[in-house]
C-alpha positions in Angstrom: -4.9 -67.7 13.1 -1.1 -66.7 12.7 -0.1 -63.7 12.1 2.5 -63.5 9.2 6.3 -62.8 9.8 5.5 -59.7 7.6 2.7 -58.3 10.5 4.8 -59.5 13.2 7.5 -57.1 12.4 5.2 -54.3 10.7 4.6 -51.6 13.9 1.5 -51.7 15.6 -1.3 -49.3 16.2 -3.1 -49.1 19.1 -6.5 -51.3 18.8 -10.2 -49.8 19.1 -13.1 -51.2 20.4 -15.2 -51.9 17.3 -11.9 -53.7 16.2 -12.4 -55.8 19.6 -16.5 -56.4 18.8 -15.9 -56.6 14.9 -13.5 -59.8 16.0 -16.2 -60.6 18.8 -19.1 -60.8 16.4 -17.1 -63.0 14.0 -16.4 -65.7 16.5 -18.1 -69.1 16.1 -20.5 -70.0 18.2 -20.6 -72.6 20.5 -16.5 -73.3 20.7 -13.9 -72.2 22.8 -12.2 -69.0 20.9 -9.2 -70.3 23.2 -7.2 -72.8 25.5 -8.6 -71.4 28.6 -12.1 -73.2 27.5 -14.5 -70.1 28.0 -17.2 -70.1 25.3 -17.8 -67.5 22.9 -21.3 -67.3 24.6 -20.1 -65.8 27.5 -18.0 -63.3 26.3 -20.7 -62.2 24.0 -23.2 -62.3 27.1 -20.8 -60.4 29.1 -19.5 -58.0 26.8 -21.0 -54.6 28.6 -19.3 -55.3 31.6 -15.7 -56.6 30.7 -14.9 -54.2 27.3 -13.5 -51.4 28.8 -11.1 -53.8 31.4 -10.4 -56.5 27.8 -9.6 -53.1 25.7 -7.1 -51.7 28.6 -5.8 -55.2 28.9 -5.0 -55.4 25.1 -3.5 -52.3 24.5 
């Protein structure tokens, strides 16, 4: 997904945690969300112990 040049420019809040498991719990399964090859699986499997460090990373 690409963000439009409209949302690139437009300010950005900080993001929340159910935004981070809302987008979590919408990824296919069983695919790569990205190019570093890790599977939705394990980030769903995971979760508990990495949210807090993903969230902090993101924001």
């Amino acid at each position: 997904m690409t963000a439009s040049p409209q949302d690139q420019e437009a300010p950005q809040s900080p993001i929340c945690l159910s935004e981070l498991e809302a987008a979590l719990n919408g990824m296919v399964v069983g695919r790569a969300s990205s190019p570093d090859g890790v599977i939705t699986e394990l980030y769903k499997k995971i979760w508990d112990l990495i949210k807090g460090d993903y969230l902090r990373m993101l924001q």
